[in-house]
KEKERO-322118 format. One line per 5 residues: number of its first residue (from 1); their letters; for each residue x, y, z of N, C-alpha, C. Coordinates in Angstrom, 2 decimals, always signed. Layout:
<pts>
NUM	a	X/Y/Z/X/Y/Z/X/Y/Z  ...
</pts>
This chain:
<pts>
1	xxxxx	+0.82/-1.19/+0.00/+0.00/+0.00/+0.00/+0.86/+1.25/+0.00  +1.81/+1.09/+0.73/+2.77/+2.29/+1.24/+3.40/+2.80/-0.13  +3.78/+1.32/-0.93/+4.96/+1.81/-1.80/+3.89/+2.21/-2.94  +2.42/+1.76/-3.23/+1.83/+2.84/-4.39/+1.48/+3.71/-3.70  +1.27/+4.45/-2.63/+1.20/+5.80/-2.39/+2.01/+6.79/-2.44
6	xxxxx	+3.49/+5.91/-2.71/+5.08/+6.67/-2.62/+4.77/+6.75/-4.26  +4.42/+6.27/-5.11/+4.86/+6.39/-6.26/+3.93/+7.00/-6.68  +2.53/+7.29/-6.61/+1.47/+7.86/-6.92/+1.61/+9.48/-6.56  +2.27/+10.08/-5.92/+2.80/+11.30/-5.18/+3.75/+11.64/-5.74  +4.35/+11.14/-6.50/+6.16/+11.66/-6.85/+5.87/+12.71/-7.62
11	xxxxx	+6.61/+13.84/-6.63/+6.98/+14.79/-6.92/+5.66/+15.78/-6.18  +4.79/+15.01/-5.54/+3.38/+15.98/-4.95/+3.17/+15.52/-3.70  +4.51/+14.80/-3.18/+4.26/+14.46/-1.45/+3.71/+14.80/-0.55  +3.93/+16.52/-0.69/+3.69/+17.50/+0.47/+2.58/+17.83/+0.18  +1.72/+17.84/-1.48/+0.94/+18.29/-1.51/-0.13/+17.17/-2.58
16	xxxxx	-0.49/+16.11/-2.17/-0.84/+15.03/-2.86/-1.99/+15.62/-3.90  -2.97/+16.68/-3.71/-3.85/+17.11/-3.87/-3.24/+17.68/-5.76  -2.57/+18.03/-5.52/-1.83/+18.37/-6.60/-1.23/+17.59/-8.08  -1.50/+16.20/-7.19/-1.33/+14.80/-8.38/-1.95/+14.68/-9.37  -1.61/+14.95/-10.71/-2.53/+14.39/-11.92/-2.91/+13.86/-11.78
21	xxxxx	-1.81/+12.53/-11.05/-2.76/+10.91/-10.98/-3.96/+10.93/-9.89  -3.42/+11.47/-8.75/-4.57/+11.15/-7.52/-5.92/+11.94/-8.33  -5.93/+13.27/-9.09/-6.78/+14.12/-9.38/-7.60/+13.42/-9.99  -7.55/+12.74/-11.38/-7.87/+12.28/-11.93/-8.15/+11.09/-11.66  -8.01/+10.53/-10.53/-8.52/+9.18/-9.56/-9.84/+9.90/-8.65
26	xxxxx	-9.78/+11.11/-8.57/-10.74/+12.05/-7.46/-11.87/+12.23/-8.54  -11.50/+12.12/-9.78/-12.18/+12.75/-10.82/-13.56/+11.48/-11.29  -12.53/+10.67/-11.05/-13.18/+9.36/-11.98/-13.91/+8.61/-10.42  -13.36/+8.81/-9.75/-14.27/+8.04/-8.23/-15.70/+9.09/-7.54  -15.03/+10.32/-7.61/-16.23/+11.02/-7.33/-17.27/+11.85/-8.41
31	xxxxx	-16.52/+12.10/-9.58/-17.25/+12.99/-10.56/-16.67/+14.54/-10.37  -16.25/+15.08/-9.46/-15.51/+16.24/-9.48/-15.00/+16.03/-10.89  -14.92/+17.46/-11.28/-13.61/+17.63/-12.75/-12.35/+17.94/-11.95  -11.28/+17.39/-12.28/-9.86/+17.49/-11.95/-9.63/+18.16/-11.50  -9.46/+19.47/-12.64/-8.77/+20.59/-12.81/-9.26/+21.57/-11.26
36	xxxxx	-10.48/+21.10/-11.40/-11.06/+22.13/-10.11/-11.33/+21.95/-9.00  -10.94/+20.70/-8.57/-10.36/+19.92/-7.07/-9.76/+21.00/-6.54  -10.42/+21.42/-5.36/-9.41/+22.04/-4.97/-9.12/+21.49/-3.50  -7.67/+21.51/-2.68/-7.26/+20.94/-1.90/-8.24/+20.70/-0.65  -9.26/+21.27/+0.02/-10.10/+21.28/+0.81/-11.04/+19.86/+0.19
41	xxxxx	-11.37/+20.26/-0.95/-12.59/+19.37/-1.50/-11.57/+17.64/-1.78  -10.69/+17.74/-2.25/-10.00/+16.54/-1.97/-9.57/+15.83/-1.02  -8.99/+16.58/+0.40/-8.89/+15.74/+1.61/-10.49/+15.76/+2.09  -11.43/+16.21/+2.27/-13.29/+15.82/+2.22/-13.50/+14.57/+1.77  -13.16/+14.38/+0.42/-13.44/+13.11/-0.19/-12.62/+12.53/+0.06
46	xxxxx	-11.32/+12.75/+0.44/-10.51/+11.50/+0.42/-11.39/+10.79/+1.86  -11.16/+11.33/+3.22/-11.50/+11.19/+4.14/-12.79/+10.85/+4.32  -14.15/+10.93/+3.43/-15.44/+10.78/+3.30/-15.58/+9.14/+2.98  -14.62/+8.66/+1.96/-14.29/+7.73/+1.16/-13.22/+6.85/+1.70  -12.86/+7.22/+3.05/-11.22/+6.49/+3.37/-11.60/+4.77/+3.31
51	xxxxx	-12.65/+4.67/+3.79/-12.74/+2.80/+3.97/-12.73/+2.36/+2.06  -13.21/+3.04/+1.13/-13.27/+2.50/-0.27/-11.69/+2.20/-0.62  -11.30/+3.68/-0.19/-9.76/+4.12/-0.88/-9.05/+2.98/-0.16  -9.29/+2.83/+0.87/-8.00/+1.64/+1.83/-8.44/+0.49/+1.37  -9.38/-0.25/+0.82/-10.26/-1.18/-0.10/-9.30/-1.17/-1.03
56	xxxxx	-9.22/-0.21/-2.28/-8.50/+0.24/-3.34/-7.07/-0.18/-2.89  -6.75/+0.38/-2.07/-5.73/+0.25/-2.00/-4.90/-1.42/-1.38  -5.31/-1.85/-0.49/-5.25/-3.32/-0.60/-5.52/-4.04/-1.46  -6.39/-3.97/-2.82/-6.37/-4.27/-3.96/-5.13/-4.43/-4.78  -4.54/-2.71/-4.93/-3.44/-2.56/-5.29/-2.27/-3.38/-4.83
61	xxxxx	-2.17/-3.55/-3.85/-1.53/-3.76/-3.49/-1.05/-5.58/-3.41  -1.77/-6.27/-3.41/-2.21/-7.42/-4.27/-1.97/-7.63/-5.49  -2.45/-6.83/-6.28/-2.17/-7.18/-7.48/-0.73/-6.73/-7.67  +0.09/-6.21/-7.37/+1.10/-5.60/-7.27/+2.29/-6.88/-6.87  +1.67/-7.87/-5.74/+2.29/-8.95/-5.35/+2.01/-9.93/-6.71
66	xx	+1.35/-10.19/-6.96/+1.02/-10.89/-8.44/+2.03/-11.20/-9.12  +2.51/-10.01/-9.90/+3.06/-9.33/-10.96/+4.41/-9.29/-10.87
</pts>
């Protein structure tokens, strides 16, 4: 889990909100448009959503062992 959240951030650690990738994961999970996420409305949903995302993310993380 740890190591796709390290790689999903690169270069937007401090400010994850800022991720193409996470954005466009915010985009496609909630319907927000990307571009206009803005940092408030993304930790909301992240945190609204944390049991899906930690779901997601043990997924990932699985399939990741797979491979």
């Amino acid at each position: 889990m740890i190591r796709f959240l390290w790689r999903a951030t690169r270069g937007y650690r401090l400010r994850p909100w800022a991720s193409p990738y996470l954005r466009w994961r915010m985009e496609t999970y909630t319907g927000l448009h990307a571009e206009e996420i803005t940092p408030r409305q993304f930790l909301e949903a992240a945190w609204a959503n944390r049991a899906e995302f930690r779901r997601y993310l043990r997924w990932v993380s699985r399939m990741s062992a797979t491979h």
